[in-house]
C-alpha positions in Angstrom: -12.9 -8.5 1.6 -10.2 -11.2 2.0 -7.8 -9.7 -0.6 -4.1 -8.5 0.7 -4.5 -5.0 1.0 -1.6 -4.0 -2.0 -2.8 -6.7 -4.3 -4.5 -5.8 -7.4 -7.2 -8.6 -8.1 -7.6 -11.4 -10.5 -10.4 -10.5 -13.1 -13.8 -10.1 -11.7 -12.1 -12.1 -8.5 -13.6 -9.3 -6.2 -17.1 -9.3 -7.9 -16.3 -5.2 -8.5 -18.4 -2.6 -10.3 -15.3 -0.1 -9.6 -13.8 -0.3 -12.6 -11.6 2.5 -14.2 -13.7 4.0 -16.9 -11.2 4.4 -19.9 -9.4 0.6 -19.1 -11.8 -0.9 -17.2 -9.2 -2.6 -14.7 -10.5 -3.0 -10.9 -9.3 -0.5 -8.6 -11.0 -2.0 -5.7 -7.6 -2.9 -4.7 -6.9 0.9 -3.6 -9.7 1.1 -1.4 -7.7 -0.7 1.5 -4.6 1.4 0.9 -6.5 4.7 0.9 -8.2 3.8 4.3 -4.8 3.1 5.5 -2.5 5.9 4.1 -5.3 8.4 5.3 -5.1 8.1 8.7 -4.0 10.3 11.0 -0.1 10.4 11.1 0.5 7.2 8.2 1.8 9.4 5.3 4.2 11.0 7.6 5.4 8.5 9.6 6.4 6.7 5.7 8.1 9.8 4.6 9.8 10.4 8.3 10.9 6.1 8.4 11.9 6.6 4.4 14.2 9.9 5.2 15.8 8.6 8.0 16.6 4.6 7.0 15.7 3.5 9.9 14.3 4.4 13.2 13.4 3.3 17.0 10.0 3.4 18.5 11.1 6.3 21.0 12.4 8.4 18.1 9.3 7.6 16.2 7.5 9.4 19.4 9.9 12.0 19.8 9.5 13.0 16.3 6.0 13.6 16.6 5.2 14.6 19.9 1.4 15.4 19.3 0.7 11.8 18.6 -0.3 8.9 21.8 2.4 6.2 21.8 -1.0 3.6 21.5 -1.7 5.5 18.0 2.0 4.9 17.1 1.9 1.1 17.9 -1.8 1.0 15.7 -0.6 3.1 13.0 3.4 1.1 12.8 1.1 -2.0 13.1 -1.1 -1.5 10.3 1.9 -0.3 8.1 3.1 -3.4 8.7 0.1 -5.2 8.1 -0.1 -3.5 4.4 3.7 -4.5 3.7 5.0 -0.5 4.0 6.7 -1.0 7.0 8.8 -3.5 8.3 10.0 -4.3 11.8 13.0 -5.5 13.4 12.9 -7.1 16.9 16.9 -7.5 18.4 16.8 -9.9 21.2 18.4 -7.6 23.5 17.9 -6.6 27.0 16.2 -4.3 27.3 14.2 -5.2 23.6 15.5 -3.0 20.7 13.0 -2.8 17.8 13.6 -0.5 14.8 11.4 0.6 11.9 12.4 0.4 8.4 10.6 0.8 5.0 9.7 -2.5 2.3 10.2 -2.1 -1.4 6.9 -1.3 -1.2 6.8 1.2 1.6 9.8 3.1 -1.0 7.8 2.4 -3.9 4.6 4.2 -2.0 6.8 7.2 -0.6 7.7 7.9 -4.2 4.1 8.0 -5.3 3.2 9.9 -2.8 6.1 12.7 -3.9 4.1 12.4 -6.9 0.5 13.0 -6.2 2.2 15.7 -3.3 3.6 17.7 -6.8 0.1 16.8 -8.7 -1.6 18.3 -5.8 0.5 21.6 -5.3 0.5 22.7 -9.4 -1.2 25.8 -10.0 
């Protein structure tokens, strides 16, 4: 599966059979983006980076004290990795690196507001 993970695919480029039923586009494109914004701790550390602007590792772990710092650094790395989250190093002593959201990582954050309403109607 060598496709970026927010790419959506040429035609037939990823040799699908998931294809919407009333268009018929692929959605195989999802699949990595759903593996990533369901684990443990993604969807709130993108709403918690997106409310705040920007934010520190250390405040990042202060913010949510039940998670390991090693599951931060995996989870802020695979953010990264799917182009939701960027990071800032500042050649400083000691190192200062802060957390910010892409166009992307805003653009997801709003869709996520959107299935959160879709999934709270009555």
């Amino acid at each position: 599966m060598g496709l970026p993970i927010l790419s959506v695919p040429e035609e037939n480029a990823c040799g699908c059979v998931d294809r919407a039923a009333e268009s018929r586009e692929c959605i195989c494109s999802t699949t990595g983006l759903v593996q990533i914004m369901g684990r443990k701790y993604a969807v709130r550390l993108l709403f918690l980076i997106g409310e705040r602007g920007q934010m520190r590792f250390g405040d990042l772990q202060s913010e949510i004290a039940d998670m390991s710092s090693s599951t931060l650094s995996i989870r802020l790395s695979e953010l990264e990795g799917a182009g939701l989250v960027r990071r800032w190093v500042f050649p400083e002593i000691p190192p200062r690196v802060e957390y910010t959201l892409t166009k992307e990582g805003k653009d997801m954050r709003k869709s996520l507001f959107a299935l959160s309403k879709f999934a709270s109607r009555k």
